[in-house]
Each structure stands twice: as C-alpha cells, then as structure tokens.
C-alpha positions in Angstrom: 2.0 -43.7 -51.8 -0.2 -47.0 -52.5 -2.2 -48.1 -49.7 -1.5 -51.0 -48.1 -4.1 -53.9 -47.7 -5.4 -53.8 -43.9 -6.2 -49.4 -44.7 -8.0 -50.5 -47.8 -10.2 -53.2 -45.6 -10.6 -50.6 -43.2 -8.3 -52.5 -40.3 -8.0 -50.1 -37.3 -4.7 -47.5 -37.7 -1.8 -48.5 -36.0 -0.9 -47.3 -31.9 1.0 -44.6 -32.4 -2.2 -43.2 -35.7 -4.7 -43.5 -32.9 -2.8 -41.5 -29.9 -2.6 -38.8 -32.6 -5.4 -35.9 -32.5 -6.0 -32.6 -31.8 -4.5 -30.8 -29.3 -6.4 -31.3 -25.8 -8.3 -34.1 -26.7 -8.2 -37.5 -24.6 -9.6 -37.4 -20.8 -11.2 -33.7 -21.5 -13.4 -34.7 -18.6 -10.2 -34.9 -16.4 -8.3 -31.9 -17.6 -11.8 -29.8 -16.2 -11.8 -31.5 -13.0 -8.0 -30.3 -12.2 -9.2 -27.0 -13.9 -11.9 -26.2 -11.1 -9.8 -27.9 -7.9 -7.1 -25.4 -9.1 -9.9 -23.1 -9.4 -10.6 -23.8 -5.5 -7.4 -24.0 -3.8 -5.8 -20.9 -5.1 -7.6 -18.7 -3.0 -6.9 -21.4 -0.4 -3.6 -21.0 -0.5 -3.3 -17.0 -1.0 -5.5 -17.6 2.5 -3.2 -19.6 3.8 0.2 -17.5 2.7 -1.4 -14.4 4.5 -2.3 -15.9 7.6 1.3 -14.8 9.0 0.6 -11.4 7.8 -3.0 -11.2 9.3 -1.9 -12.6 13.0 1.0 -10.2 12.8 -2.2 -7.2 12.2 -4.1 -8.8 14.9 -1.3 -8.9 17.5 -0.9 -4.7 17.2 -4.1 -2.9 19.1 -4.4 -0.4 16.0 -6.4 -2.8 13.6 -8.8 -4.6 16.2 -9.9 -1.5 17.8 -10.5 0.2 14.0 -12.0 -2.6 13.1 -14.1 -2.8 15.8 -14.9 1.2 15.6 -15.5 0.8 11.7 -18.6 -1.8 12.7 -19.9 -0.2 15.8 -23.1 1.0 13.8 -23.7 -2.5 12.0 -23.6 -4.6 15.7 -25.9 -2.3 17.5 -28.2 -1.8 14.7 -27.9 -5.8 14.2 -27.1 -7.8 17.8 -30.3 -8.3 19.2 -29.4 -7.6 23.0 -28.4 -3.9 22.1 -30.8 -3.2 18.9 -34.0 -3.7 21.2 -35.5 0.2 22.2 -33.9 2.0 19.4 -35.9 4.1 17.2 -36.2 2.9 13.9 -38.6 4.6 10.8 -39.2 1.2 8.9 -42.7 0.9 8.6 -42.6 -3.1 10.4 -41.1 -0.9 13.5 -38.6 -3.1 13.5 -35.4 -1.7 15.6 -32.8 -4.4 14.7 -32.9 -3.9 11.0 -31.6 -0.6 8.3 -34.2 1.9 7.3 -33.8 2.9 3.9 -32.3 6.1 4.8 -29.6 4.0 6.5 -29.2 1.6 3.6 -28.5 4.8 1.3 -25.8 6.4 4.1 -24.1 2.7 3.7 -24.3 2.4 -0.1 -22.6 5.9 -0.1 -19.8 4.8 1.9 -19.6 2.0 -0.4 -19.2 4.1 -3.4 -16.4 6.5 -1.7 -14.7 3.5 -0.8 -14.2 1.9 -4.0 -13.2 5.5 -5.8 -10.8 6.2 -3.1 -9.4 2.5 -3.6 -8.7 3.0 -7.4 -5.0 5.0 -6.1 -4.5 2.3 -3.2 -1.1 0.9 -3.7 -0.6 -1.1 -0.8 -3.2 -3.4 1.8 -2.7 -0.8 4.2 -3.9 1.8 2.2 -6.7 -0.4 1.4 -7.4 -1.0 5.4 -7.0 2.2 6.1 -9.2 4.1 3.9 -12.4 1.4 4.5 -11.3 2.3 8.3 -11.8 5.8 7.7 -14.7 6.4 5.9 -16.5 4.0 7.5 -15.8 5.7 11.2 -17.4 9.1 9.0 -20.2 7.2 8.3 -20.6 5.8 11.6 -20.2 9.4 12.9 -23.2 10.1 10.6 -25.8 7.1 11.8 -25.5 7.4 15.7 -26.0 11.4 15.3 -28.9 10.4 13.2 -29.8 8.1 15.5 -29.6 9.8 18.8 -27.4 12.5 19.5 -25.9 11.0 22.6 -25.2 8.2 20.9 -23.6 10.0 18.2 -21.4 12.3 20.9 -20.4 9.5 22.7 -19.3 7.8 19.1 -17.0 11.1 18.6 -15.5 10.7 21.8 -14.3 7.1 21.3 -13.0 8.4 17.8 -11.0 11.2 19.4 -9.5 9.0 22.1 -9.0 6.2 19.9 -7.2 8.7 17.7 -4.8 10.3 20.7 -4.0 7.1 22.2 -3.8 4.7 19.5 -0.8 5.2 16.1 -1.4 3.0 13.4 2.1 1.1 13.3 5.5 2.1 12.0 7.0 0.3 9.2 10.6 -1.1 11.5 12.1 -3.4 8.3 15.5 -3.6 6.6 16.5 -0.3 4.9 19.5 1.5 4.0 18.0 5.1 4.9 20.2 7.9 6.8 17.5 9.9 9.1 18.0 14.0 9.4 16.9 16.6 11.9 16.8 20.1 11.1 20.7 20.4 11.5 21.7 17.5 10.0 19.8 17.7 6.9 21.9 20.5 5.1 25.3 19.6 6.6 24.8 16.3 4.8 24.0 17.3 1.7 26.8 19.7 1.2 29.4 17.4 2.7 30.0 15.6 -0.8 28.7 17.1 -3.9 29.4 13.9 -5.9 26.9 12.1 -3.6 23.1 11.8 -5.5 20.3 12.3 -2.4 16.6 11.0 -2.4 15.0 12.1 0.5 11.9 11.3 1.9 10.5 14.2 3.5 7.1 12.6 5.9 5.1 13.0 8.8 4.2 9.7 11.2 1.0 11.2 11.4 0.1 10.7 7.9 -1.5 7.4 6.6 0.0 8.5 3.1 3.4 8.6 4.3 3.1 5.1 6.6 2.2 3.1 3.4 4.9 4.6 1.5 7.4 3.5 3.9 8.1 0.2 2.9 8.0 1.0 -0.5 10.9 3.7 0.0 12.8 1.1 1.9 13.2 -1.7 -0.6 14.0 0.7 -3.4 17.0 1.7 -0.5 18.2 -1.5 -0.6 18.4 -1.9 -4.2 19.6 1.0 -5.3 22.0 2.3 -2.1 25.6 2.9 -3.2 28.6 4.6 -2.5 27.2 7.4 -4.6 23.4 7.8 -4.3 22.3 7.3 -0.9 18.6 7.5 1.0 17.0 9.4 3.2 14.1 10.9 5.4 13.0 13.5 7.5 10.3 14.1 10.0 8.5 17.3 8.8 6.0 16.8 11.4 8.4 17.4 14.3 10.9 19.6 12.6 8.7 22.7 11.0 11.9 24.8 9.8 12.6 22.0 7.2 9.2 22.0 5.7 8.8 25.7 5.5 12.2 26.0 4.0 12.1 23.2 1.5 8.4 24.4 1.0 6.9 20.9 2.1 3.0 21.8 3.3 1.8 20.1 6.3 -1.1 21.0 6.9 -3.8 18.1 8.1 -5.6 18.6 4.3 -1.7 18.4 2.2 -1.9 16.5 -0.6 2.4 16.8 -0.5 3.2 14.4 2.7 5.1 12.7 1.9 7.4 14.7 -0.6 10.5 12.9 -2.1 13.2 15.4 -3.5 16.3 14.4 -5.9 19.5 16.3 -4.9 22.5 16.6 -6.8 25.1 18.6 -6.3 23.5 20.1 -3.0 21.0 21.5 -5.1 17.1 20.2 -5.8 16.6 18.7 -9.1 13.5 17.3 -8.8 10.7 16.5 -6.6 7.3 14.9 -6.6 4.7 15.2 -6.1 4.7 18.4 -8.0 3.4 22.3 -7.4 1.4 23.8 -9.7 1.5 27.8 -10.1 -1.0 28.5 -7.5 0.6 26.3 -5.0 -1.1 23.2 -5.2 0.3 19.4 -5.1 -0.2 17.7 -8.7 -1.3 14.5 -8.5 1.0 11.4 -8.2 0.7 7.7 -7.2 3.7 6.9 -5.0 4.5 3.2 -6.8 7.5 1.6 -6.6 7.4 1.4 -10.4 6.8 5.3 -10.3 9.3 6.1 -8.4 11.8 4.0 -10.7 10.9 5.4 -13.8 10.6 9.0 -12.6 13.6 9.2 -11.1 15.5 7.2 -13.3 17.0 5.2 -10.5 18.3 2.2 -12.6 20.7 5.2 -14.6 21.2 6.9 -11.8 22.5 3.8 -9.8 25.1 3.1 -12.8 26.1 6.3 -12.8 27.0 6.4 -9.0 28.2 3.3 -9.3 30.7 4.0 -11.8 31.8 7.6 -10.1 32.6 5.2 -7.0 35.0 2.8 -8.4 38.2 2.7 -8.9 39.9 2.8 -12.6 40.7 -1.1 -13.5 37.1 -2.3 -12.3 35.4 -4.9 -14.1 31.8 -3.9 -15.7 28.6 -2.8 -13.8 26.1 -5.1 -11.9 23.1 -5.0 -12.1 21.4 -3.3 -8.4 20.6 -6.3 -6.0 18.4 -6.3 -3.1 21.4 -7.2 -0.1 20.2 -10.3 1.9 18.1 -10.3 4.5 20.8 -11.4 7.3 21.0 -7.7 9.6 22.9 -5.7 7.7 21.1 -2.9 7.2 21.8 0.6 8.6 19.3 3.0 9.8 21.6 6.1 11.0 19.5 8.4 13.1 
C-alpha cells in the first residue's frame, strides 16, 4: 500500500496507532504500585477473615492455658522479674538469656516441629503438635534447670492434662453414633445400606482433627443408601477388640474408618501390615474421596434408593446450613 503524505514527512501516527503497544506497557509504574498494596493487604485480610475463628480459640480454656504451658520456659528464662537468681552457664553469667545448650534443646524442637507438620492437614493439627512438643521440651529445660522446677512443670502438665480436653468438634453432620449394642444390630438391619464408620477415641488429637473432616463428607455424600457413622472405641473396648481397632496410647490406627457392605468389611484404612502394624495414611478429605470411591459409591446408592420413573442423578450437595442435620446417639 502507498504511503500517504503526512507518514512520509514523518507526522505523528494517528490516536488509535499510538495507544497501540505491547502488552503491559503504559503506567508500568502504576500497575507495580497496585502490585505491592495487593502484596500488603492480602495477608491483611486472611488476618482479618480469621479473627472470628481465633476469638472463638481464645474463648475455650484449652488453647490459652497450652499456650501459656508451651512458653513457660521462654517467660522465665526471658521476664526480668522471674529470670533474676537462676543459674545460667553463659560465660557473661547472664541469667535472663539462653545458654547454648538451651539454644540447641530449642532448635531441636524446631526441627521436630516442622517434620511432624509435613502430615498436618488441619490448623488444629498444626496447634496441637507445636503444643506438644514444645511442653516435651519445656519438660526438658526446667529439669535441666533445677529439678524442682522441672517436677513442679510435670505437675502442671499432668493436671492441665486431667482437667483440661482440647474441644469437641459440635457442627452440622449427618452421622448415626453406635455403642457396643447398637453397632452390629445396625449393620445387619439392611444389607442394601453402604456403612462408613468412623471408629475414634475423644482422647486422641488424631481423631479430634478428623472430625470435621468426616462431617462434611457426611453431608455431601449421606443418602438413603450409604449412610455415616462413629463409634467411641475409647469407652466401648469390646468393639475395638472385635473389629481389631488398637487403642493403645502409641496406635498409629485411631481413628480407623471401615467400608461395610452387605454387613460385611470391605475395606478399611488405615491399613495392617502382616506383623500387625498401622500403614501409613493421611486422613484428607481428598483421600478419603478417592479411596473410598465416594462420588460412585453415592450414585450407586442413590440409584438403588429411587424409585423406577426417576429422572437422572444429581450430583452430591452439601444440605444448607439451616438445622437440619441429625446426630442420632
């Protein structure tokens, strides 16, 4: 195409030439300055969502008084008023800082934390096992320290322990809860009906962060043919020991969930090896799905349940949030 006379005397392009150019240029200037406030008030506002969630924590005793356990080393060692007369082996002599020993008893606990962490699923899980290790290492330094000290640490512990439960999950769920004659009564009542059970102990921390979990896959997935449920292997013994579920302080099988159909066990996880031991498994909501196979296992109960003449399958819905739940104890 010829050119035209103002592009051969170099007149400036017309409007709609100039706005052309690469993709993000014009104002690059601005585009980082909305860049790094979006930068800052992320976090902000993850803060801000989990405020409701961190006032409901501090309204239940359990969290303050771990908390406050997990750091009793750190604010004697460190608050002036009570760090003045303790021994210390820093070569200054002075008591209200960490010797190195203590430095390398805290980097420890650091490391455990973080590998322990790795399989955390849930905050809880996270909470709980800084809580715990960091009570063991407490244990640790005031023994080092001075042996009263240390005793009177292990008292607190075991008190705090009796006295205090970390606590239960009380949300919506469509779970049917069994004692030790309900549990087999229910399964053979109706051989059509496809059983997940939950078998769990309150004492375990395990078993409290899998809670929720297990009750939002019940309100998905509960039908007319595969129903939920639990049952307390720390107060009923007779079910553990006959559906082989180990509760032992050290199990590595609390909690236990076992697929029944027909009556009969099909599955369960986590698994036992040959010489008895738990295999392995991270209790996920998206673990739990695909090992199970709950999305085919919902269609197929849903399609046993209805009646001929039905239009096609739904796809599983969490109910709404409005009461109707049923916990059937």
């Amino acid at each position: 195409m010829p050119e035209t006379l103002g592009e051969r005397r170099g007149a400036p392009p017309p409007a709609d030439k100039q706005a052309a150019g690469p993709i993000g240029a014009g104002r690059p200037y601005g585009g980082r300055q909305s860049g790094g406030k979006m930068a800052v008030l992320a976090p902000l506002l993850a803060l801000l969502y989990s405020v409701p969630e961190l006032c409901r924590w501090l309204a239940r005793p359990y969290y303050p008084l771990s908390a406050l356990l997990a750091t009793a080393f750190l604010l004697v060692r460190k608050l002036p008023p009570l760090c003045r007369g303790l021994p210390s082996q820093r070569e200054d002599g002075n008591p209200c800082d960490f010797d190195w020993r203590e430095v390398e008893i805290l980097m420890f606990l650091s490391a455990i934390v973080m590998m322990k962490n790795r399989r955390s699923i849930t905050v809880e899980q996270h909470v709980g096992n800084i809580f715990m290790f960091s009570k063991v290492a407490n244990v640790i330094l005031f023994f080092r320290l001075d042996i009263r000290m240390g005793l009177l640490y292990l008292t607190l512990c075991i008190v705090f322990l009796m006295t205090c439960k970390p606590p239960l999950y009380m949300g919506p769920e469509y779970i049917k809860y069994f004692s030790d004659k309900t549990i087999d009564e229910e399964l053979e009542r109706d051989k059509r009906v496809t059983w997940i059970v939950e078998f769990f102990a309150n004492w375990s921390s395990e078993c409290q962060s899998f809670a929720p979990i297990f009750a939002d896959l019940s309100l998905k997935y509960n039908c007319s043919g595969l129903h939920f449920g639990k049952v307390d292997v720390g107060r009923y013994t007779d079910v553990s020991t006959r559906y082989k579920v180990s509760t032992s302080p050290l199990t590595k099988q609390l909690p236990t969930l076992i697929l029944f159909q027909g009556g009969v066990e099909t599955m369960r996880r986590p698994q036992i090896d040959k010489k008895g031991r738990a295999v392995s498994w991270t209790f996920s909501e998206e673990n739990v799905i695909r090992e199970f196979s709950l999305n085919e296992l919902y269609q197929r109960a849903k399609k046993q349940g209805r009646p001929r003449g039905e239009g096609p399958e739904e796809a599983p819905e969490a109910p709404a949030a409005n009461g109707d739940t049923k916990k059937d104890k």
